[in-house]
C-alpha positions in Angstrom: 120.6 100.4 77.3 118.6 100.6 80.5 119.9 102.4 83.2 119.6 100.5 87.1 119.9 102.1 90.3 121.6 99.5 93.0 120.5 101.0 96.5 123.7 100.0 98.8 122.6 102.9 101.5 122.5 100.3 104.0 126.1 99.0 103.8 127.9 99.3 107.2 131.7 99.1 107.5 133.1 95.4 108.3 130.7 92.2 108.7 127.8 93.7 110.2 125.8 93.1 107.4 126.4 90.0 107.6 126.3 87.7 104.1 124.5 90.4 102.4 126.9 92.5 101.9 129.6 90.3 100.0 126.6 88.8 98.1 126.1 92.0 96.7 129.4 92.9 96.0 129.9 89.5 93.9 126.6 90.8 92.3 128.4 94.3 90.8 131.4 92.7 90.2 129.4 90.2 88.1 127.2 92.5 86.4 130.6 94.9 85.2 131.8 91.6 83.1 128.2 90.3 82.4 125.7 93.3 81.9 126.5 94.6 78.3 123.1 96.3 78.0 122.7 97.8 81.1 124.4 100.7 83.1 124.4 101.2 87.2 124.0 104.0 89.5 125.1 103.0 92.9 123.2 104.6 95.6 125.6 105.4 98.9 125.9 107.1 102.2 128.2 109.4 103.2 129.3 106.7 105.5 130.1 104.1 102.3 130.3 106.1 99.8 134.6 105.9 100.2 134.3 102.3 100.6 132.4 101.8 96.8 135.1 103.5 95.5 135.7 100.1 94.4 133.1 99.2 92.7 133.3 102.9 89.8 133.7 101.6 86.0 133.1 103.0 82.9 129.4 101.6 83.5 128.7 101.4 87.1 128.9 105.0 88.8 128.0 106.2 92.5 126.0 109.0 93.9 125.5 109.8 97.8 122.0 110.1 98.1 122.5 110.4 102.0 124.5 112.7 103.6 125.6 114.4 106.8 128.4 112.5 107.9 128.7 113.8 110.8 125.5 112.9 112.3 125.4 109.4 110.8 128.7 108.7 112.3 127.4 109.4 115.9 124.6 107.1 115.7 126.5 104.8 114.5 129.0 105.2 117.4 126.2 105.2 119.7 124.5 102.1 118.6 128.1 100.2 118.5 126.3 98.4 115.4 124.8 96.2 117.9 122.3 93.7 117.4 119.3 96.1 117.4 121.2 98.5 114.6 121.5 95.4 112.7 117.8 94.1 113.2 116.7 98.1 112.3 119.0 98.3 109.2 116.5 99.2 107.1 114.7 101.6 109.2 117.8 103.1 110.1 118.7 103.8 106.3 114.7 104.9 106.0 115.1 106.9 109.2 118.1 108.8 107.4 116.3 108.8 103.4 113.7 110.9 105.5 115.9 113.5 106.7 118.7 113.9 104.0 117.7 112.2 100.2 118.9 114.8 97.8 115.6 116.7 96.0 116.6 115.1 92.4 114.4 111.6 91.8 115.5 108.6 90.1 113.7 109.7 87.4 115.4 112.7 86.8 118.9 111.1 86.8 117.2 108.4 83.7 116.7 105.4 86.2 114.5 102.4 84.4 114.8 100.0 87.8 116.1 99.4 91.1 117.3 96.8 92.6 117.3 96.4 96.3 119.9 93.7 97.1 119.2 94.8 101.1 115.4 94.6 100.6 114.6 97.7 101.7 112.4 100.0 99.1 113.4 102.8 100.1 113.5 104.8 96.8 111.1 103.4 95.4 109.1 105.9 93.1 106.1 105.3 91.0 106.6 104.5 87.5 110.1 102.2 87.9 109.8 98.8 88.5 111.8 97.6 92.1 113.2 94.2 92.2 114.3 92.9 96.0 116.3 91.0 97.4 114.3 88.7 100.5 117.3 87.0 102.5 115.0 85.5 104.9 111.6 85.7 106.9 113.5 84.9 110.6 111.1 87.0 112.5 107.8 84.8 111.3 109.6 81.6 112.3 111.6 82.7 115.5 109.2 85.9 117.0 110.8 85.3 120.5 114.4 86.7 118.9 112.6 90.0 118.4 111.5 92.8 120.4 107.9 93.8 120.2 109.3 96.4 118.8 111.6 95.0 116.4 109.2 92.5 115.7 106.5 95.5 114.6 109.2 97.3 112.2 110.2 93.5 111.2 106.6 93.2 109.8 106.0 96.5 108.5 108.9 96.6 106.4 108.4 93.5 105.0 104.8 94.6 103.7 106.3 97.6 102.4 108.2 95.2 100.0 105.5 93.5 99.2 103.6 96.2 98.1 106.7 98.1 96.8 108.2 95.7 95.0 107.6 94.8 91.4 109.5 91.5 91.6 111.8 89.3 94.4 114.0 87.3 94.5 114.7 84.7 97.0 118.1 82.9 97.9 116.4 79.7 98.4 112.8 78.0 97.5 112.2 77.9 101.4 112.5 81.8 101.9 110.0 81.9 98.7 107.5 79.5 100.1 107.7 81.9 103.0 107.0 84.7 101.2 103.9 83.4 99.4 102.5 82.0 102.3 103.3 84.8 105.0 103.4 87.9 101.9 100.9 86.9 99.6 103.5 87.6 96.9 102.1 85.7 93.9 104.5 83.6 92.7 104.7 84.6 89.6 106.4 87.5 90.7 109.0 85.8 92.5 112.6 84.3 91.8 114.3 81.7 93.1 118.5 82.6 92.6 120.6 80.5 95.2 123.8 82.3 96.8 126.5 81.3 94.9 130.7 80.5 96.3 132.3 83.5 96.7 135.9 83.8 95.6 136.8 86.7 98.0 139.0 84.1 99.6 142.1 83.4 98.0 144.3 80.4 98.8 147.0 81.6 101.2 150.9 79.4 101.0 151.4 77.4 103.9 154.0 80.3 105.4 151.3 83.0 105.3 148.8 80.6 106.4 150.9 79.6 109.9 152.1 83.0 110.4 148.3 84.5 110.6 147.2 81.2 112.4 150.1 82.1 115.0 148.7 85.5 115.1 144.9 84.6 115.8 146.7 82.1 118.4 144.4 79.0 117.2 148.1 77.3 114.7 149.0 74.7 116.9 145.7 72.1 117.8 143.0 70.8 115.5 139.5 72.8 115.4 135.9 72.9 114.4 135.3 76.0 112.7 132.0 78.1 113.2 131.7 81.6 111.6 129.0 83.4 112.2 127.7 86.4 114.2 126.5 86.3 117.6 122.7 86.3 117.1 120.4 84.0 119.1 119.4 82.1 115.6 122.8 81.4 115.7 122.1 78.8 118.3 126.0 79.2 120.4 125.2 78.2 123.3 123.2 74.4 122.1 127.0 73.9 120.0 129.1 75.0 123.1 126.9 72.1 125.2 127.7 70.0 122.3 131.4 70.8 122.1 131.1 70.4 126.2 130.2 66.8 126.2 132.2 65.6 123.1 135.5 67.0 125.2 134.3 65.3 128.4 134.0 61.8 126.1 137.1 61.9 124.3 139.7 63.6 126.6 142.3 62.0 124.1 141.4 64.7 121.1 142.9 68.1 121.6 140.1 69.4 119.9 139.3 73.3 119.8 136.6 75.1 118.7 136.9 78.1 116.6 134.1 81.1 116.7 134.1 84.1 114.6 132.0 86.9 114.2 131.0 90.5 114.5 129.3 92.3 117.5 131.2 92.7 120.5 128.5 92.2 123.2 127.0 89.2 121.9 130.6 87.8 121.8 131.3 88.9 125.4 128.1 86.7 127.0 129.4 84.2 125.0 132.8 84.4 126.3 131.5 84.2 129.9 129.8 81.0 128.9 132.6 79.4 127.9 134.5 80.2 131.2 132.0 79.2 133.3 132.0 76.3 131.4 136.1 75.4 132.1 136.4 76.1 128.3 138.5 79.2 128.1 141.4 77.4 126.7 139.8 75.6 124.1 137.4 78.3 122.5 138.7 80.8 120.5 137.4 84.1 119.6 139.3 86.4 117.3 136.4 88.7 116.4 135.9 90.1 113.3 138.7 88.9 110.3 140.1 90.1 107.8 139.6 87.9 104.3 143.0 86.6 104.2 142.6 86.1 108.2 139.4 84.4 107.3 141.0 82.2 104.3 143.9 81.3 106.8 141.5 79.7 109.3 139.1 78.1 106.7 142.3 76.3 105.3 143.1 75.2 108.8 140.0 73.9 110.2 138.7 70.2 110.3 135.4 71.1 109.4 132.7 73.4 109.6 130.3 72.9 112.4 126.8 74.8 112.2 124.2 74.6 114.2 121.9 77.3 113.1 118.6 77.4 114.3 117.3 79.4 110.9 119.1 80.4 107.7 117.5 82.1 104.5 120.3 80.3 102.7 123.8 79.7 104.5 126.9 80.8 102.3 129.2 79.3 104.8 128.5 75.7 104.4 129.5 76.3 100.4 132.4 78.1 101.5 133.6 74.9 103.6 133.4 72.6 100.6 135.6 75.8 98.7 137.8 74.8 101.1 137.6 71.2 100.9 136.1 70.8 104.3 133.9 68.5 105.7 130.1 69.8 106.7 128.3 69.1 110.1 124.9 70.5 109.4 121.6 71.7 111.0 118.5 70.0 109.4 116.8 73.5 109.8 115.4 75.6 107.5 117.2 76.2 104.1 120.2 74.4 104.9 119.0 71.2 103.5 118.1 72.4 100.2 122.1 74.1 100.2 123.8 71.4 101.5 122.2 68.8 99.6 123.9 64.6 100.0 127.2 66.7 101.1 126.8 67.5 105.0 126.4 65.1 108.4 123.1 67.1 109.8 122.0 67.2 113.1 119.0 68.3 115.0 120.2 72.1 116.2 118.2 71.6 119.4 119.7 68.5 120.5 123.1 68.8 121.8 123.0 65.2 121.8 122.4 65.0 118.0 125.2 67.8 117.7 127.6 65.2 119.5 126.6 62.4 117.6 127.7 63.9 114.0 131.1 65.2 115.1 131.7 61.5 116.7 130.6 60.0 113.5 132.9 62.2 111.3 136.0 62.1 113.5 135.8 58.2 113.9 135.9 57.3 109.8 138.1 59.1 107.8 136.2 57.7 104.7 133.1 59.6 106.3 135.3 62.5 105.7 136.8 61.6 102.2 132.7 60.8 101.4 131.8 64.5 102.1 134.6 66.3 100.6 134.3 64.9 97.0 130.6 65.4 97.2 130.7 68.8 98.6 133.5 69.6 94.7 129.9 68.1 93.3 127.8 70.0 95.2 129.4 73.4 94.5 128.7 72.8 90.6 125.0 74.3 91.8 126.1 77.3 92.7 128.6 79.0 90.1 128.7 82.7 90.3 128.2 83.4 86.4 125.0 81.5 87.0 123.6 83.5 89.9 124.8 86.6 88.1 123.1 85.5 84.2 119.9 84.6 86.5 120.0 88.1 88.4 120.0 89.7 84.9 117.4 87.7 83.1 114.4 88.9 86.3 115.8 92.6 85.5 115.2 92.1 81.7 111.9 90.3 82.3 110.7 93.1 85.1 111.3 95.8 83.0 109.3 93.6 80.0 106.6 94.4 82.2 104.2 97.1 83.0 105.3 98.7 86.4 102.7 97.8 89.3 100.6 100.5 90.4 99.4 100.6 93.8 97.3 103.7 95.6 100.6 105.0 97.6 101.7 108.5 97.7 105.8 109.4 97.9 108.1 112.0 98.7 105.6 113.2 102.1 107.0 113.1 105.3 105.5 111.6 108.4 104.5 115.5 109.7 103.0 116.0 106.4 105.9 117.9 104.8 106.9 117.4 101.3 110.1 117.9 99.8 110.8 119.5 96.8 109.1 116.8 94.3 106.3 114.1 95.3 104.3 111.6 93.8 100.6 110.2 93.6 100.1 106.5 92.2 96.8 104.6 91.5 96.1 101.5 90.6 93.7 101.1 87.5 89.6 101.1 88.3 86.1 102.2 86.7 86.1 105.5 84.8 84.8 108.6 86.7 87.8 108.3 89.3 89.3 111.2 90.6 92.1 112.1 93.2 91.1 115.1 95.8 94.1 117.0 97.6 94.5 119.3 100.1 97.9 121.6 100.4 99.1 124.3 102.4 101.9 126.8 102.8 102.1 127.2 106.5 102.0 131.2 107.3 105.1 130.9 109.0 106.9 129.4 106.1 110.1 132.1 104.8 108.7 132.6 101.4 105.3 134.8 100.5 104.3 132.5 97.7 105.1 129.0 95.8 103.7 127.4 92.8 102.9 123.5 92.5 103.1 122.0 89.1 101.5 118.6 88.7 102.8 116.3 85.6 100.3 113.2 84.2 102.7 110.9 83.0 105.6 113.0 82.7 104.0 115.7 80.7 102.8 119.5 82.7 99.3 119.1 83.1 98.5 121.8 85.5 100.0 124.5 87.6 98.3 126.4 90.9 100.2 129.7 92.9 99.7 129.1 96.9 100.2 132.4 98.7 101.9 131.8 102.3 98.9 130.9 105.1 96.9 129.4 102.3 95.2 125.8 101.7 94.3 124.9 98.5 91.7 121.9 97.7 91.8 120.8 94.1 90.4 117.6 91.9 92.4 115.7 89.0 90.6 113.2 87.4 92.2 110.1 86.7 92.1 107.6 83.7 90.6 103.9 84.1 94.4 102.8 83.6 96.9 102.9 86.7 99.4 105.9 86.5 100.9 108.0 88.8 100.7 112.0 89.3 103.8 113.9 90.0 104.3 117.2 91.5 106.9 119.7 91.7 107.2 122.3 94.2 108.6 125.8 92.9 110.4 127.0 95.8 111.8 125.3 99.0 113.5 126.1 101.8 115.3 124.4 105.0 114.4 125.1 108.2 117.9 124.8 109.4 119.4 127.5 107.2 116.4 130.0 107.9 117.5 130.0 111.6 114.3 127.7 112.4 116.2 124.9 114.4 118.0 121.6 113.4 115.7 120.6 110.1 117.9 120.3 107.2 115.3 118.9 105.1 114.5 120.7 101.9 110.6 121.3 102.5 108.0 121.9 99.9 104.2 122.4 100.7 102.6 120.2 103.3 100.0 117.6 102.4 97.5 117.7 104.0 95.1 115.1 102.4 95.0 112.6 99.5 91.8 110.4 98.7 90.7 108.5 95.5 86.9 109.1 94.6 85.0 107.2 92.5 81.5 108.5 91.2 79.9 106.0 93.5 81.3 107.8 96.6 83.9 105.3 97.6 86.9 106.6 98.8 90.2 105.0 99.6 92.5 107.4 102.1 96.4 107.5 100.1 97.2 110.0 103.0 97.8 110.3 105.8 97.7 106.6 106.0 95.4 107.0 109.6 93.1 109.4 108.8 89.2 108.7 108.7 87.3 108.5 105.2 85.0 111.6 105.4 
């Protein structure tokens, strides 16, 4: 029975993850009915971990691998989970592995893979295969959303999966294409596992239904329906000129428009929009809902309206056929391939197109009967116990395989710091290979002496004492085969509780230089990443 380590570290409180998050929930809820040959380990945060409480079963347990709530909590107040935390989520849960991961590995608690449903491979360790999760490629497509800034850590992290990650899986064929093309992921190490409906949203009866309508204020008039969060992809403002014109053409239709969504200051320069636009009392914004909130206003919409400019898949337009509503689509990106025969699209950068398919739906009520019944067909395609079974079967092939070695070293800080365990991979190559390393124990470090153990596949292979102030330069010689080294540091210490200021890392030896050798006198630098080949 394999064990799998599910890394939900970057899980944030409400629906600033956006579809992520409850895609990953349906996912363990799946697997605790599905998976009878596996057991999970759910990684947390001490801001989640509470909140997974849920999710604990006879085979699906948590562990906190990142802690000090305290500090967590104030950056998290800080940012206001504001766009920018959002577009950083996996740095930010990097940032924080960095600082606080525990000192026991993967390995050491039995893990045979992980799965990365938020991407990021952030535990990663040589040795265990890492599947992940790609929900899209936005920042390729749309680089004028992103910061140069955002845009950098955008790129690097998505190289990092693709050299991280044994296998991914993609929510739609036109995030894989993406991935090959932009990646260079082969495709043979790619899956293609669409979203699937989520039944998170019950049915409501027509009393509760009213009564939480009443409450959100939108009960009484007719309304398109657009949830989604306040991003610039989102395309708002091109639907609120849309919305503009169809109410200036058909004065007669009390028809309201109803947007939902997290983040607070992308809603508020939406909300000045709309009032500089005379629409105040037709636009609604009730923020970020609750699931019954969210059911109530699904069952009372006339349709979904959505206008995004990119999607890696788009769970809401399967969650308006759920509903039995009709779709008015964007012909962008993935939403085709979702959406199949079953919407009304539109071109999302022509409000003119925008008007055209709500005038065509709201003038034939066949129109509307047309794209109902074919949305019941449509959602055949997309049953969870198939995205779950599919979701299994890449874990079971993945660990079939031989874990991909690259030359990467984990476990070492950015200011050259280890903790108390590290690692060493390398790919497979002539014979005559052999890794050089250079460590220290800085003279100032709390403890006289330390001994470094090295392990070859999991079994002791060599042992060296470093005296405080010392730096040691040692060769290992390497197989033709890919492997990976691992290290264990005898003694650490933190900085924090040896009255050295605010470090409460657990620090081992630093390292100072790694470099494969071949007998040729080719060297590839493992680290630091930047430094010259001598």
């Amino acid at each position: 029975m394999s064990l799998i380590a599910v890394d939900l570290t970057p899980v944030v409180p409400g629906g600033d993850n956006g579809g992520a998050k409850p895609l990953a929930m349906e996912l363990l809820k799946g697997f605790q009915s599905m998976a009878k040959d596996h057991r999970f380990l759910i990684l947390t945060a001490s801001w989640n971990h509470d909140e997974l409480a849920v999710l604990d079963s006879p085979a699906m347990k948590r562990l906190c691998v990142i802690h000090r709530k305290r500090q967590t909590e104030s950056i998290v107040r800080k940012e206001g989970i504001t766009k920018i935390l959002m577009r950083h989520l996996m740095l930010f849960a990097k940032r924080f592995q960095q600082n606080l991961f525990q000192s026991r590995s993967l390995r050491d608690h039995g893990v045979d893979l992980l799965f990365c449903p938020f991407t990021a491979p952030d535990f990663a360790e040589p040795g265990i295969p890492v599947v992940s999760v790609i929900h899209d490629l936005q920042y390729q497509e749309f680089p004028h959303f992103f910061t140069p800034d955002e845009y950098f850590h955008r790129k690097s992290f998505m190289q990092d999966v693709a050299r991280k990650a044994d296998a991914v899986i993609c929510v739609s064929e036109y995030t894989r294409q993406a991935a090959v093309q932009s990646l260079s992921i082969p495709v043979e190490r790619s899956f293609v596992i669409p979203n699937c409906i989520q039944f998170r949203l019950k049915r409501l009866d027509s009393e509760e239904k009213n009564a939480l309508l009443e409450s959100l204020g939108i009960a009484a008039q007719p309304y398109l329906f657009y949830p989604a969060n306040f991003w610039p992809h989102k395309n708002h403002r091109m639907l609120l000129t849309a919305y503009g014109m169809y109410l200036s053409r058909h004065p007669e239709l009390p028809l309201h428009l109803v947007l939902t969504g997290a983040l607070t200051g992308g809603q508020q320069a939406l909300k000045d929009c709309v009032g500089r636009m005379g629409l105040a009392s037709y636009v609604h914004f009730p923020g970020y809902l609750s699931e019954n909130e969210l059911s109530a206003v699904w069952e009372g919409c006339s349709c979904l309206v959505f206008p995004s400019l990119f999607e890696g898949f788009g769970i809401p337009v399967l969650e308006a056929m759920n509903f039995n509503k009709p779709v008015l689509c964007s012909n962008a990106s993935s939403l085709p391939e979702v959406a199949g025969n079953a919407a009304l699209y539109f071109d999302p950068r022509k409000p003119e197109d925008i008007l055209r398919s709500m005038e065509t739906l709201f003038s034939d009520l066949r129109i509307r009967s047309d794209l109902i019944e074919k949305g019941q067909e449509r959602l055949q395609s997309f049953r969870s116990e198939d995205m779950v079974a599919q979701y299994l079967a890449s874990f079971n092939l993945t660990l079939q395989k031989k874990p991909l070695y690259k030359n990467e070293i984990s476990g070492v800080f950015g200011d050259l710091w280890t903790g108390g365990e590290f690692s060493v991979a390398f790919e497979s190559g002539n014979a005559g290979r052999f890794i050089e390393m250079v460590i220290e124990l800085p003279p100032w470090t709390p403890h006289s002496q330390t001994v470094l153990e090295m392990k070859l596949e999991s079994t002791t292979h060599q042992k060296w004492k470093i005296i405080r102030g010392e730096e040691i330069v040692f060769n290992i010689p390497l197989s033709e085969q890919g492997g990976f080294l691992s290290f264990g540091v005898g003694q650490t210490f933190s900085p924090a509780k040896a009255n050295m200021g605010d470090d409460h890392r657990h620090l081992g030896v630093r390292c100072k230089r790694c470099i494969l050798s071949d007998q040729d006198q080719h060297q590839i630098v493992i680290w630091p990443p930047d430094a010259p080949i001598t």
